[in-house]
C-alpha positions in Angstrom: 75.2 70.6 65.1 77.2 71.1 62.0 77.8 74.8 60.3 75.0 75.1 57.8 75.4 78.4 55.3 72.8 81.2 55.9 71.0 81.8 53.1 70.4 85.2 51.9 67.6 86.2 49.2 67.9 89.7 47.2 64.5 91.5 47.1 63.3 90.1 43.8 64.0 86.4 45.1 62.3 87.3 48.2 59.0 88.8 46.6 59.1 85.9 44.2 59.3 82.9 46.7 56.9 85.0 48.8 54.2 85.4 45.9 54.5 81.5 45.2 54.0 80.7 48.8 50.4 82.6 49.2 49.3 81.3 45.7 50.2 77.9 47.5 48.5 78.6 50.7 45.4 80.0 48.8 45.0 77.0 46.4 45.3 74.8 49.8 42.5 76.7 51.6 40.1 76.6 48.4 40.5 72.7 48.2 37.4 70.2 48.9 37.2 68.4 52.3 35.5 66.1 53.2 32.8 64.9 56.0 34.9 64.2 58.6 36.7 67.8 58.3 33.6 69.4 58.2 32.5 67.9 60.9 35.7 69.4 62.8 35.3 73.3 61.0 31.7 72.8 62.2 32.4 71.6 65.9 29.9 68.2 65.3 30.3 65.0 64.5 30.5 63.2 61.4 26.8 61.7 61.6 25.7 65.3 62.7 26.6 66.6 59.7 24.8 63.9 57.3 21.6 64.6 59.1 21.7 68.3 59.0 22.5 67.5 55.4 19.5 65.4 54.7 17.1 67.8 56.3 18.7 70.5 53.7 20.1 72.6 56.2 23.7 72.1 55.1 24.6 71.9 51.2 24.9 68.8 49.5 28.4 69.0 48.4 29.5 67.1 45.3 30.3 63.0 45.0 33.1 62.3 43.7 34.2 58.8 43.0 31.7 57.6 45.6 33.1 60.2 48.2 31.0 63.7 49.3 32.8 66.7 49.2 32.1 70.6 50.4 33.9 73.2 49.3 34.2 75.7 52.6 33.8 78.8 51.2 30.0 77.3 49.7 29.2 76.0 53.2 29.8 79.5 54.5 27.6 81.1 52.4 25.1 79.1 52.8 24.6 79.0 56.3 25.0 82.7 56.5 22.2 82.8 54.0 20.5 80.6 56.1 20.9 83.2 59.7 18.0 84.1 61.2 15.8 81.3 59.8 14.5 78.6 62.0 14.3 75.6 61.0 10.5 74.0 60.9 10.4 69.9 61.8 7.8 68.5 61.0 6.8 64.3 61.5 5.7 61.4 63.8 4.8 63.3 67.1 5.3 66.8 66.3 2.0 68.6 66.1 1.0 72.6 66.9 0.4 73.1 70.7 -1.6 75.5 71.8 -0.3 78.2 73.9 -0.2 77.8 77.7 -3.2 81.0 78.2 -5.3 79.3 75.6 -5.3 76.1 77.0 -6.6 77.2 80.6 -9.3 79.4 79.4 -10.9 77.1 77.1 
């Protein structure tokens, strides 16, 4: 391994190239992704994440040249607007049952 030079940074250089590395990192988290990341952040798959966006209970994102996109931070607040709720399906098949004690005394 050859003899490479140490570096050393005074304190302004130091603060500098650390303030240009966080603006970096934070303009990296705040960038779109797309379905197959979201499907990873989420813990579901890909298809998972189209139907629970079709239904409304994910945000549509924005299209962009053909392609959907989510911004993260959107997706969070939407589903933490969304705690609490359940969600009502309704469609071939599904219908209100009575309740168990209803049933037997009628």
């Amino acid at each position: 391994m050859p003899d490479t030079p140490l570096v050393v940074l005074d304190d302004r250089t130091l603060d500098e190239l650390v303030t240009r590395l966080a603006l970096r990192l934070h303009v990296e988290r705040e960038r779109l992704i797309d379905v197959e990341e979201l499907a990873v952040r989420l813990g579901m798959s890909a298809r998972g994440v189209r139907g629970l966006v079709n239904r409304g209970e994910l945000p549509d994102g924005y299209t962009l040249g053909g392609c959907r996109r989510w911004n993260w931070r959107e997706v969070e607040q939407f589903l933490a607007g969304r705690q609490g709720r359940r969600n009502r399906r309704t469609g071939r098949g599904r219908y209100r049952r009575k309740p168990a004690a209803e049933e037997v005394g009628s």
